[in-house]
C-alpha positions as CSV (number, residue, x, y, z in Angstrom):
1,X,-7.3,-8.1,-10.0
2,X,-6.2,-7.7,-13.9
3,X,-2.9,-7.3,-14.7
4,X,-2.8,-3.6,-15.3
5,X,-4.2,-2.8,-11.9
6,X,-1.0,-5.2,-9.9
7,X,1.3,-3.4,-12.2
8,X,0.3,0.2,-11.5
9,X,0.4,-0.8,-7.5
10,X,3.8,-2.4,-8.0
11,X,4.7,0.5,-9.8
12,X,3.6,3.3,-6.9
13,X,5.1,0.8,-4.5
14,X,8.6,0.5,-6.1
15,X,9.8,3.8,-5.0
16,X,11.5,3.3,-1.4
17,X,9.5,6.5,0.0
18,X,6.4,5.0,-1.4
19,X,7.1,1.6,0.0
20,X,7.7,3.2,3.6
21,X,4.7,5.6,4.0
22,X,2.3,2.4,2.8
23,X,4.1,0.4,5.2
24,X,3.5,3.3,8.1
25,X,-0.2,3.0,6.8
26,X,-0.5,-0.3,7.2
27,X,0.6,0.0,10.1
28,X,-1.0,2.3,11.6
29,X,-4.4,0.4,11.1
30,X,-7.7,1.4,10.0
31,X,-6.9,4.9,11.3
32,X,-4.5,5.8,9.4
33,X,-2.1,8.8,10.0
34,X,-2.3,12.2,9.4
35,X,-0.4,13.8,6.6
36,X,1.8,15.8,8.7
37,X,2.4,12.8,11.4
38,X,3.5,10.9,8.4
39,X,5.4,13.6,6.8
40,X,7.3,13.5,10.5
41,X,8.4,9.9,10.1
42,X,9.1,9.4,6.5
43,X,11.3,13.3,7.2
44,X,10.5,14.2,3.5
45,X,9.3,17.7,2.6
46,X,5.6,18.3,2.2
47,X,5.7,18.6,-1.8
48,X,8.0,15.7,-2.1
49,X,5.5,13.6,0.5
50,X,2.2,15.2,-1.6
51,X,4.2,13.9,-4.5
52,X,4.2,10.2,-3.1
53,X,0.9,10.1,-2.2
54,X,-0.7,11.2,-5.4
55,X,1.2,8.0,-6.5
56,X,-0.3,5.8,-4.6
57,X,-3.9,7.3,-4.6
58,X,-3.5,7.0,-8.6
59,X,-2.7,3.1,-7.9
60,X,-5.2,2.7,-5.2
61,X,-3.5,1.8,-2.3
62,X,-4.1,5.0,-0.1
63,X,-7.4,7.1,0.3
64,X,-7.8,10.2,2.3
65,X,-10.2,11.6,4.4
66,X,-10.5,14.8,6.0
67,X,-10.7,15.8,9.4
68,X,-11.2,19.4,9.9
69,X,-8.2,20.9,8.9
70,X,-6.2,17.8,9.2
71,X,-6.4,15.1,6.2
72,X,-5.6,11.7,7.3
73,X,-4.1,9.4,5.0
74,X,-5.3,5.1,5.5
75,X,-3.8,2.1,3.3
76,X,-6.4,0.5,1.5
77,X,-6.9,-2.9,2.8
78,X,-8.8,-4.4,0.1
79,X,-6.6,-3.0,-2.7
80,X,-3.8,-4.8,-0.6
81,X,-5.5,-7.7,0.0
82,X,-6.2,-8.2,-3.9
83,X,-2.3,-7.3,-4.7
84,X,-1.8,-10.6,-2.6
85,X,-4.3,-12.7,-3.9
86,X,-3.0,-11.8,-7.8
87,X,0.7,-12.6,-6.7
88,X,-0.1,-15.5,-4.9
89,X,-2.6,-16.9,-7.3
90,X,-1.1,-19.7,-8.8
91,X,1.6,-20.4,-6.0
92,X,3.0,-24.0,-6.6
93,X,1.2,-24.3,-9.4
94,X,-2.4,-25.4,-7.2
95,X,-0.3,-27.8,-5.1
96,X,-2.5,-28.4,-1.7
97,X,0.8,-28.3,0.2
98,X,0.8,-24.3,-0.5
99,X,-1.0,-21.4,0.3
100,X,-0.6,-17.9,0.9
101,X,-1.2,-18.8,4.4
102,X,1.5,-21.5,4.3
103,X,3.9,-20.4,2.1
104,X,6.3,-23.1,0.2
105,X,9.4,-23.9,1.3
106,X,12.3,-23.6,-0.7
């Protein structure tokens, strides 16, 4: 992941609304949630929520699909998964006593 991409997704992410409906998403699973069942839990407004999502589309960390007349919202997985890698990178500077998997110890 380059730089500009891990700062956009930090970016969407920093917003405690933001952080909370991609953390429902992830969640949720591969599914997802429907706009309206996340509207529900997050108890934001439906422009406010719109909003939020266009966020983290932009960053791509969300994508849609829709479903009829319902549009369900999923967290992107890979898009996470690279946000991980690109922090984790370079933990303890290549030291075979940490890995993402086992974190260091402070």
């Amino acid at each position: 992941m380059e730089t500009t991409l891990a700062l956009k997704a930090l970016a969407a992410l920093s917003h405690e609304s933001r952080l909370a409906a991609f953390r429902y998403l992830v969640q949720a699973g591969p599914d997802g949630l429907a706009v309206g069942e996340l509207r529900e839990r997050l108890d934001l407004p439906p422009a406010t929520l719109s909003a939020h999502l266009n966020v983290l589309r932009q960053a791509d960390l969300v994508q849609d699909q829709r479903q009829g007349r319902v549009i369900r919202v999923r967290a992107d997985y890979g898009q996470m998964n690279a946000l991980l890698a690109y922090l984790t990178e370079n933990c303890c500077a290549g030291s075979s006593s940490c890995t993402p998997s086992t974190p260091c110890k402070s």
